[in-house]
N, CA, C and O of each residue as an XYZ file, in Angstrom:
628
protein
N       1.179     -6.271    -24.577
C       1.381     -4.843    -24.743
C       0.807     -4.121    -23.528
O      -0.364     -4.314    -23.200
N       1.737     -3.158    -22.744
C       0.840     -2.070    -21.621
C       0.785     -1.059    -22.531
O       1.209     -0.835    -23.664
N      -0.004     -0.398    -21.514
C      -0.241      1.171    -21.762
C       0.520      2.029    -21.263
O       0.668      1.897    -20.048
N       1.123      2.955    -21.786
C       2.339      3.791    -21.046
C       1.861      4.523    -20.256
O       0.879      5.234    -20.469
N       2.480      4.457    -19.240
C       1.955      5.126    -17.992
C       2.105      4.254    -17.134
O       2.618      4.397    -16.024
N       1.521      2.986    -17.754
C       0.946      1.660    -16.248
C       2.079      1.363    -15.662
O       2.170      1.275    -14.438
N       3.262      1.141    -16.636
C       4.423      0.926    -16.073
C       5.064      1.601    -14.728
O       5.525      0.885    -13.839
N       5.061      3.123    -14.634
C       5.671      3.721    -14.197
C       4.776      4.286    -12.764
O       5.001      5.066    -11.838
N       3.785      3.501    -13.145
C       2.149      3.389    -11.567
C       2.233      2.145    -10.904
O       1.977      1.876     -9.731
N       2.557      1.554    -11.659
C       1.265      0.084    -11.127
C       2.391     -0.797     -9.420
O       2.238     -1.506     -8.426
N       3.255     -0.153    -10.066
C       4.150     -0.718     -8.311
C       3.540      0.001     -7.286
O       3.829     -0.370     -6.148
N       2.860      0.825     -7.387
C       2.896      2.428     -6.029
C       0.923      2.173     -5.310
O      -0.105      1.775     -5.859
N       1.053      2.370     -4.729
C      -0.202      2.436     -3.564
C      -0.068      3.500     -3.126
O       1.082      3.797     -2.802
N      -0.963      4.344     -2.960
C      -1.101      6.208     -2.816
C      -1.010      5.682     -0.914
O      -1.097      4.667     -0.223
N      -0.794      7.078     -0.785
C      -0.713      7.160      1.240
C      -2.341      6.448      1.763
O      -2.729      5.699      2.660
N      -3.031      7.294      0.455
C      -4.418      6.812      0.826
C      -5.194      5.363      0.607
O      -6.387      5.064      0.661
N      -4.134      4.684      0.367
C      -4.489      3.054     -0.158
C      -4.880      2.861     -1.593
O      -4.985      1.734     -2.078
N      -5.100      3.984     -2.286
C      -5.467      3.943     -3.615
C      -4.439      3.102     -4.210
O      -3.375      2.979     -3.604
N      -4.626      2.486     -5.362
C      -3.505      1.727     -5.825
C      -3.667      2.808     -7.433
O      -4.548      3.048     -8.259
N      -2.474      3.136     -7.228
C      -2.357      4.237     -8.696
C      -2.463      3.404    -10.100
O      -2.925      3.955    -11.099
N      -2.096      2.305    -10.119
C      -2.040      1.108    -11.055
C      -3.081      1.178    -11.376
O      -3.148      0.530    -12.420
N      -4.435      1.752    -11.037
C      -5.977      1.487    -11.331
C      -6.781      2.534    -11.327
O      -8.011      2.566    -11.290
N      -5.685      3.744    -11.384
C      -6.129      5.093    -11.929
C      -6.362      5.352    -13.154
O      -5.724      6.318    -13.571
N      -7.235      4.704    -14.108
C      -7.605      5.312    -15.836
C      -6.923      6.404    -15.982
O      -6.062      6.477    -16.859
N      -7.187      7.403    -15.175
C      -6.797      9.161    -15.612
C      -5.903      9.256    -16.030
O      -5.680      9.688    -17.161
N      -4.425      8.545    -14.537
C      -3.265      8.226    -14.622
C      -2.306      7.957    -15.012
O      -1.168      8.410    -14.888
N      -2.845      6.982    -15.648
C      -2.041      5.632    -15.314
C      -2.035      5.057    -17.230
O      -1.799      3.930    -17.665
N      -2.367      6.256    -17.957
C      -2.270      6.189    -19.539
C      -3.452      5.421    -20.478
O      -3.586      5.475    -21.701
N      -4.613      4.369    -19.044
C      -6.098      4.048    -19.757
C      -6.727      4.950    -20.644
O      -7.009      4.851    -21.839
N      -6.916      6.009    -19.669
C      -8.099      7.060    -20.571
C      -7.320      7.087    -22.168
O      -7.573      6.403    -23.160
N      -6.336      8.109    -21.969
C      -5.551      8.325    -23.209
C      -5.509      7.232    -24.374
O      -5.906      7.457    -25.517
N      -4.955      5.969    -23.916
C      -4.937      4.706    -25.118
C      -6.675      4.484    -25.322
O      -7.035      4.531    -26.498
N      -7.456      4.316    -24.585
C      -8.940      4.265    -25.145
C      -9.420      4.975    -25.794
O     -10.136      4.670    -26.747
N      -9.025      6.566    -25.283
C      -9.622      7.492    -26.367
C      -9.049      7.406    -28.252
O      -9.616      7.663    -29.314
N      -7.563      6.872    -27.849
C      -7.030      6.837    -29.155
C      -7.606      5.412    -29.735
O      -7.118      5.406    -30.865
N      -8.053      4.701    -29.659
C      -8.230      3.558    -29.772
C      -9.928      3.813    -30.451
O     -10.305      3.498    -31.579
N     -10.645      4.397    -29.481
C     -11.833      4.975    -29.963
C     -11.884      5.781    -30.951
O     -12.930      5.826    -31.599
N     -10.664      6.698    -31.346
C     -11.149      7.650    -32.302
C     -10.379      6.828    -33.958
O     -10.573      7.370    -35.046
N      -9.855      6.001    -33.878
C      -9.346      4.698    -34.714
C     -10.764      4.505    -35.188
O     -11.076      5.001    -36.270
N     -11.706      3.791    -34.442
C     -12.921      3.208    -34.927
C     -13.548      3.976    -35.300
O     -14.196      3.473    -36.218
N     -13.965      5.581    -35.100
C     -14.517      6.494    -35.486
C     -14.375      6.787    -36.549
O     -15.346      7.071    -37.250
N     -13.006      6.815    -37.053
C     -12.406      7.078    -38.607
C     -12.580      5.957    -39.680
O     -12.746      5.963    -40.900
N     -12.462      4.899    -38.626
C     -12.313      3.548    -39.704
C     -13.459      3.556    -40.037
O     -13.445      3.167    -41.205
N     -14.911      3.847    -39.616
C     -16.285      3.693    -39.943
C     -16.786      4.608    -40.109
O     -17.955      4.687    -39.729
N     -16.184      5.696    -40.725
C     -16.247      6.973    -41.040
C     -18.100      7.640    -40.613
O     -19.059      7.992    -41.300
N     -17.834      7.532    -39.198
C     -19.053      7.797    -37.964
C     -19.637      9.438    -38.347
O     -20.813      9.800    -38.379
N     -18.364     10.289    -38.625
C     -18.720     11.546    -38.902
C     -20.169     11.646    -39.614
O     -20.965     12.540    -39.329
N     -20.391     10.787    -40.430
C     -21.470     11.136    -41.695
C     -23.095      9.987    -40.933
O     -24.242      9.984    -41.381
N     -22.641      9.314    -39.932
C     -23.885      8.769    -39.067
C     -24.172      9.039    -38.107
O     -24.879      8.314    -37.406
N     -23.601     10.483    -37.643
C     -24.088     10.702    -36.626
C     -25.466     11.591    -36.886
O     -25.783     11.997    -38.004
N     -26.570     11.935    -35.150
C     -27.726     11.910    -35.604
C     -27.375     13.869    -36.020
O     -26.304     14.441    -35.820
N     -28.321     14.333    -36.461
C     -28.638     15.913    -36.662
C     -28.543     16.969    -35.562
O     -29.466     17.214    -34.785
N     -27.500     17.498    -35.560
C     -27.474     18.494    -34.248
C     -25.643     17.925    -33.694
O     -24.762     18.772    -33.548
N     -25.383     16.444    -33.464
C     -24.227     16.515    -33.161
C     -23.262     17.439    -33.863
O     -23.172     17.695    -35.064
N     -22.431     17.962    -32.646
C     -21.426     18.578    -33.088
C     -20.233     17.587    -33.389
O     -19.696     16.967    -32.470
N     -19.834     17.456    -34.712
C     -18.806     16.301    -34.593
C     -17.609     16.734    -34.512
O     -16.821     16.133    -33.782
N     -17.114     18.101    -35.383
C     -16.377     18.844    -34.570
C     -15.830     18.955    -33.013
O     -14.754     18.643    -32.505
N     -16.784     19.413    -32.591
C     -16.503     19.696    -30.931
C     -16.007     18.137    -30.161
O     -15.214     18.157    -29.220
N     -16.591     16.812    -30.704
C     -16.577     15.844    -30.058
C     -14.949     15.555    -30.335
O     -14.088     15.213    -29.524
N     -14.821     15.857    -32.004
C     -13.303     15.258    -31.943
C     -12.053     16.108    -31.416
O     -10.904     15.664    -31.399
N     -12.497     17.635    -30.907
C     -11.356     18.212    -30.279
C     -11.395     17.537    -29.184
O     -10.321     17.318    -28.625
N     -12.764     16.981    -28.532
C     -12.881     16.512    -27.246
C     -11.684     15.383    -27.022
O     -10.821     15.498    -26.151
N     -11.739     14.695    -27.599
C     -11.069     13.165    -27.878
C      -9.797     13.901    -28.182
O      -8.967     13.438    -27.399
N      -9.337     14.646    -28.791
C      -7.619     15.365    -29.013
C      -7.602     15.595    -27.464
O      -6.787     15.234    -26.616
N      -8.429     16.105    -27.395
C      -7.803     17.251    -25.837
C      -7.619     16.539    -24.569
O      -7.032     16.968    -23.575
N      -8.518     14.746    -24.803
C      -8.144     13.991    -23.588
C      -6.303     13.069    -23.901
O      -5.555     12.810    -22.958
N      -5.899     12.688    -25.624
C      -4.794     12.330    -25.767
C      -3.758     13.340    -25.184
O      -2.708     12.937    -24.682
N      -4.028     14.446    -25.251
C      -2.838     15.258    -24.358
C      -2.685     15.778    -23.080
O      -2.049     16.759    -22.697
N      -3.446     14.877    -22.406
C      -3.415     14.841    -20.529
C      -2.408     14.196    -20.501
O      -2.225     13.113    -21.056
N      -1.534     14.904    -19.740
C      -0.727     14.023    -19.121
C      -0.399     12.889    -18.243
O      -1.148     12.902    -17.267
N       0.317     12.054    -18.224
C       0.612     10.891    -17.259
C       0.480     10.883    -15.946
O       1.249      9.923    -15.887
N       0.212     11.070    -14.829
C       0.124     10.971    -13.860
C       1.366      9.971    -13.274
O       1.058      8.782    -13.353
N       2.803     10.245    -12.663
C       3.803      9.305    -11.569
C       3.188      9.057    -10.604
O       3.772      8.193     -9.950
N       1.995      9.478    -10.022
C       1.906      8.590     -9.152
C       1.925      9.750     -7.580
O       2.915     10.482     -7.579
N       1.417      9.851     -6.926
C       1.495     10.552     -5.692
C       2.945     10.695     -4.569
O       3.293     11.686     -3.925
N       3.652      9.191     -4.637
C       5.326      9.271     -4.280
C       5.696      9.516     -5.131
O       6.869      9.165     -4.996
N       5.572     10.067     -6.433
C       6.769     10.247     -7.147
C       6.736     11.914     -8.242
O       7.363     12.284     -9.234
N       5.234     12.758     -7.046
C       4.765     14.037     -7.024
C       4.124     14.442     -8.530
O       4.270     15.366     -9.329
N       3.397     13.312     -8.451
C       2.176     13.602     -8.945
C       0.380     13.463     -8.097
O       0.326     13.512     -6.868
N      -0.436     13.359     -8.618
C      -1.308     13.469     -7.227
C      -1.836     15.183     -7.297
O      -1.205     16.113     -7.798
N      -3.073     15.232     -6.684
C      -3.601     16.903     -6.317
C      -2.305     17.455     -5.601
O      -1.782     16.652     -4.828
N      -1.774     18.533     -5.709
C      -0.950     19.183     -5.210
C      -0.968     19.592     -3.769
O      -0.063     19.733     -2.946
N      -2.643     19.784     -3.691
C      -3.069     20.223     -2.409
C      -3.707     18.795     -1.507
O      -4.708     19.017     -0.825
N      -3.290     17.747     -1.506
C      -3.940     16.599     -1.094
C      -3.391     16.248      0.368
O      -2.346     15.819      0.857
N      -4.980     16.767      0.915
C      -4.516     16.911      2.642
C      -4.129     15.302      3.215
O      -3.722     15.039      4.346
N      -4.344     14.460      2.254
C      -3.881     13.017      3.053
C      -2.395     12.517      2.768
O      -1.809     11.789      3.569
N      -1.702     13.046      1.321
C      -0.554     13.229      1.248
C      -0.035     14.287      2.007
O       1.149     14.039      2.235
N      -0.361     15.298      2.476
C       0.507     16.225      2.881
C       0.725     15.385      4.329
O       1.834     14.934      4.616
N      -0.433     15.222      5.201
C      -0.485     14.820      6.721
C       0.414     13.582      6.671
O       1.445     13.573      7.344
N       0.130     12.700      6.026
C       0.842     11.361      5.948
C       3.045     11.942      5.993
O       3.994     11.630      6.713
N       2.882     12.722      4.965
C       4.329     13.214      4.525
C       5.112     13.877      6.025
O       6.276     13.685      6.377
N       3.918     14.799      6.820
C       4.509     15.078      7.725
C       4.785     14.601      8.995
O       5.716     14.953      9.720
N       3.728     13.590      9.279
C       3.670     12.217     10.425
C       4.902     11.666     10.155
O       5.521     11.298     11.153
N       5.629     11.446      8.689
C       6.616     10.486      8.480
C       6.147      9.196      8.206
O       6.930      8.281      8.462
N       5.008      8.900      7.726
C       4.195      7.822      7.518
C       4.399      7.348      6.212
O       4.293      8.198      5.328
N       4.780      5.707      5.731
C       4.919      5.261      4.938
C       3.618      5.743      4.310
O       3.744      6.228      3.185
N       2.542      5.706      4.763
C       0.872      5.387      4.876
C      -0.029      5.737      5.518
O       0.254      6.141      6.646
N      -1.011      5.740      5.237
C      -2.022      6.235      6.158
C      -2.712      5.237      7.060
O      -3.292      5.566      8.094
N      -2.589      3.628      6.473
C      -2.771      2.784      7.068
C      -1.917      2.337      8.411
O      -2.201      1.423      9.185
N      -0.997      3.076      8.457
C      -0.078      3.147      9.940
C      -0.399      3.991     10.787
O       0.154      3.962     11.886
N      -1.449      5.029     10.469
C      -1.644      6.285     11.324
C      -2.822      6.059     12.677
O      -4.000      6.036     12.320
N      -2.687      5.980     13.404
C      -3.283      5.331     14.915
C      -4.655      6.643     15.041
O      -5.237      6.864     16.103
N      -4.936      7.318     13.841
C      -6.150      8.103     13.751
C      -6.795      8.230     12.556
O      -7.536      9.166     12.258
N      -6.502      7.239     11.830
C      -7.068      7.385     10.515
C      -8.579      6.559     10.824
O      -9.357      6.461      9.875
N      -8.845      6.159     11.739
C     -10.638      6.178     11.469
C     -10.990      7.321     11.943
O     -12.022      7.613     11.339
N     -10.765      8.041     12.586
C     -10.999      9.678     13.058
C     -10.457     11.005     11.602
O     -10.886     12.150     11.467
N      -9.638     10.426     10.918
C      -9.338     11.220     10.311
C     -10.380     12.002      9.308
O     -11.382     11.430      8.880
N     -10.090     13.218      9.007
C     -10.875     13.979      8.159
C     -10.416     14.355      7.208
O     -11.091     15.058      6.457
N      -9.040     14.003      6.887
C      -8.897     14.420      5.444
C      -9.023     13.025      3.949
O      -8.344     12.892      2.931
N     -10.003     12.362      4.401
C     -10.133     11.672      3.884
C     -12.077     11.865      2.710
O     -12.610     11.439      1.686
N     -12.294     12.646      3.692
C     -14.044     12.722      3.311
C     -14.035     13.105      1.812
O     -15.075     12.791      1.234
N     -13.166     13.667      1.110
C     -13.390     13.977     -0.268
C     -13.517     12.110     -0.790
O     -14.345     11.415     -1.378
N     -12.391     11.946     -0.263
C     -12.444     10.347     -1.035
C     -13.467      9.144     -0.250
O     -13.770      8.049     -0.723
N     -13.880      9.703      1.065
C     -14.895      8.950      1.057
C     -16.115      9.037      0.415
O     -16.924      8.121      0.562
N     -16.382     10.011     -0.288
C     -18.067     10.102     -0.586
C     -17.633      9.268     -2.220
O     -18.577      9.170     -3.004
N     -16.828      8.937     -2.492
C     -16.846      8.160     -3.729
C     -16.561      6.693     -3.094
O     -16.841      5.770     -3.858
N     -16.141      6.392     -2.048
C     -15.835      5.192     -1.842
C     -15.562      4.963     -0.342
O     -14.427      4.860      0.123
N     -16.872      4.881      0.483
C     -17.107      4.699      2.088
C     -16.348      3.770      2.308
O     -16.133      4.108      3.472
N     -15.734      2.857      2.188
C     -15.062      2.363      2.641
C     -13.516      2.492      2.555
O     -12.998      1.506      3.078
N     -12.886      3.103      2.219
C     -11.179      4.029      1.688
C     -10.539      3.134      3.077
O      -9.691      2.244      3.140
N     -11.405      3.847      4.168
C     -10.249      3.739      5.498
C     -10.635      2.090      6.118
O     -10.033      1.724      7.127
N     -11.193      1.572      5.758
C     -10.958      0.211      6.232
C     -10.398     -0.929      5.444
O      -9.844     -1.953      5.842
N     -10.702     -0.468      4.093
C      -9.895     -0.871      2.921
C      -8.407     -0.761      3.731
O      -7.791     -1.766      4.085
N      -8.104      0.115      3.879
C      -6.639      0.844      3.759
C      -5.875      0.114      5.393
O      -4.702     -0.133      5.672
N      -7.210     -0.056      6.230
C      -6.624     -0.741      7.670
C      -6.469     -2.491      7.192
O      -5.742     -3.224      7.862
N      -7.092     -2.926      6.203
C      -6.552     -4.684      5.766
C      -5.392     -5.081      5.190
O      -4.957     -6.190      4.882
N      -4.718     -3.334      5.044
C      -3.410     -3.834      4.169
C      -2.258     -3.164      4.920
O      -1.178     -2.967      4.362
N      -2.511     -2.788      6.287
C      -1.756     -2.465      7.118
C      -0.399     -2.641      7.362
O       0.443     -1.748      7.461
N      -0.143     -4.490      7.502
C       0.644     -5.178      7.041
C       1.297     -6.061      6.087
O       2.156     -6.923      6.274
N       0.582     -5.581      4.789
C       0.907     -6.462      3.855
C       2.079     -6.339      3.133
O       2.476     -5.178      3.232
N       2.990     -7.184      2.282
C       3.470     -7.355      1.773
C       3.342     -6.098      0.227
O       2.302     -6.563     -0.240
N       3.565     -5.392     -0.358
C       3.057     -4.304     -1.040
C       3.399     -5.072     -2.109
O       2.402     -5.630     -2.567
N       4.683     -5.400     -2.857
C       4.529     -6.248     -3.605
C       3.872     -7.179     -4.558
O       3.717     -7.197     -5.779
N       3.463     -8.134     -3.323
C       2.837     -9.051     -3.228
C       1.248     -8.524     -3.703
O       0.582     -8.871     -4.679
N       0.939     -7.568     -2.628
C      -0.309     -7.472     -3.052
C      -0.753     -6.291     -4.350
O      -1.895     -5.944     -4.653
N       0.499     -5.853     -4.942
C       0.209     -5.116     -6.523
C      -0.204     -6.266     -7.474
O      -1.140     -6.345     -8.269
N       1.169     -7.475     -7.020
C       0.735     -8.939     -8.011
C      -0.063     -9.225     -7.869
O      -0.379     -8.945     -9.025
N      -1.241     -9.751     -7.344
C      -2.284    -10.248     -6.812
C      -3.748     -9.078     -7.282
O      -4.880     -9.364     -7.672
N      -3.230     -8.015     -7.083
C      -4.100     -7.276     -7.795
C      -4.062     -6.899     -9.562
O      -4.960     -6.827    -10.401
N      -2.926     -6.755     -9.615
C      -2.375     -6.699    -11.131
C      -3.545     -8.574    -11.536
O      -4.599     -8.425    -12.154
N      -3.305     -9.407    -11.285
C      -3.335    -10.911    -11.202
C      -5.028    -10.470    -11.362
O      -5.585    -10.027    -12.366
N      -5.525    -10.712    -10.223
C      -7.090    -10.325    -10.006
C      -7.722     -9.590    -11.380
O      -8.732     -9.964    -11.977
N      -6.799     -8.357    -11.754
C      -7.816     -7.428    -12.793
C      -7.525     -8.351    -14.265
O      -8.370     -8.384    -15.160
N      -6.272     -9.046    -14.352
C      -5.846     -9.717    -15.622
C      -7.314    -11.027    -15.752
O      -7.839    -11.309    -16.829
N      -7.706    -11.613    -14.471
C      -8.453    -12.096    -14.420
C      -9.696    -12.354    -15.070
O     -10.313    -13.177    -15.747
N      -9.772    -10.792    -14.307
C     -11.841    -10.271    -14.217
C     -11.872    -10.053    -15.529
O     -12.640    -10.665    -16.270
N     -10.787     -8.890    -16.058
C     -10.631     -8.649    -17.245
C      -9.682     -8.646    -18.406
O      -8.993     -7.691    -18.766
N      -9.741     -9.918    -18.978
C      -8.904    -10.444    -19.569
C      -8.029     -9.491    -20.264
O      -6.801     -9.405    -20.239
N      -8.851     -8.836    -20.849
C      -8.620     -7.575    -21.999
C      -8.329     -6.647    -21.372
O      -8.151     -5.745    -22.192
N      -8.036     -6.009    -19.664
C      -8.471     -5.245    -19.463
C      -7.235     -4.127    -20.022
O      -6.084     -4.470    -20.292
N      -7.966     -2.224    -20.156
C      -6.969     -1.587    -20.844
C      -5.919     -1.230    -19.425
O      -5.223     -0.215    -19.403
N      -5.935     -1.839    -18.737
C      -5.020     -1.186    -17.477
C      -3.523     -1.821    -18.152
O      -2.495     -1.237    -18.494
N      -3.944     -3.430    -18.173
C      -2.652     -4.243    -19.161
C      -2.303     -4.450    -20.256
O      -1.333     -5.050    -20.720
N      -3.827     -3.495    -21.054
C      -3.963     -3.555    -22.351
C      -3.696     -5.110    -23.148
O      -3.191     -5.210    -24.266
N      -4.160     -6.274    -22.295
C      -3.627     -7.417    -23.344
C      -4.299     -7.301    -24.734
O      -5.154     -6.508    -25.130
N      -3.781     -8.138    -25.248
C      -4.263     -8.078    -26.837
C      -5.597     -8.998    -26.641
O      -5.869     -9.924    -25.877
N      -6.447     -8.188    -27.884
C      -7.570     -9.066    -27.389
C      -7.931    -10.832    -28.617
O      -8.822    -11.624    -28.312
């Protein structure tokens, strides 16, 4: 069983090397976990153990209000920040990628996504030439791996 969403991600690699396939937000994780979580909440009827002061209310609009985020297509297929200076630059270079761009270790529209992950642009220079394909399988492959269960493929557990 996938998670809906993964389907319609997990082929695509953002300009920025991100692989959308491994976007939770995206890519329909968050959403099936939260529903999945609020299953167990009910089934063990949690409302009546939680400690004094929780709002249990507020928690379960919380959990509604993340099932109705929408899907994320994916950055080629105009989803993505609207304003995302590494999609826009990439789009107007004519760049499959950003990993083709002969200034992307100089580049600066990358610093939002580096302070979560210093390495983005050298990541993104090892797959320069790769096979894209190839290397979604291999990553798809890798996470089925690490995590058997994981909710990206949602296998059954």
């Amino acid at each position: 069983m996938e998670v809906e969403g993964f389907q319609s991600v997990k082929d695509q690699v953002g300009f920025c090397g991100i692989w959308c396939g491994s976007c939770p937000a995206g890519n329909g994780a968050m959403i099936e976990l939260t529903r999945k979580y609020e299953e167990l909440v009910k089934k063990y009827n949690l409302e009546k153990r939680v400690p004094k002061g929780f709002d249990f209310k507020e928690f379960a609009k919380g959990l509604a209000c993340i099932q109705t985020m929408p899907l994320c297509p994916g950055c080629r297929k105009g989803g993505g920040g609207p304003s995302c200076k590494v999609r826009i630059c990439a789009l107007s270079k004519g760049l499959a990628d950003c990993s083709l761009c002969d200034q992307l270790i100089e580049c600066r529209n990358f610093e939002q996504l580096e302070a979560g992950n210093p390495k983005i642009k050298t990541d993104l220079m090892k797959i320069r030439n790769v096979d894209r394909e190839k290397l979604v399988e291999r990553w798809t492959s890798e996470l089925q791996t690490k995590w058997p269960h994981c909710i990206l493929s949602c296998a059954a557990a």
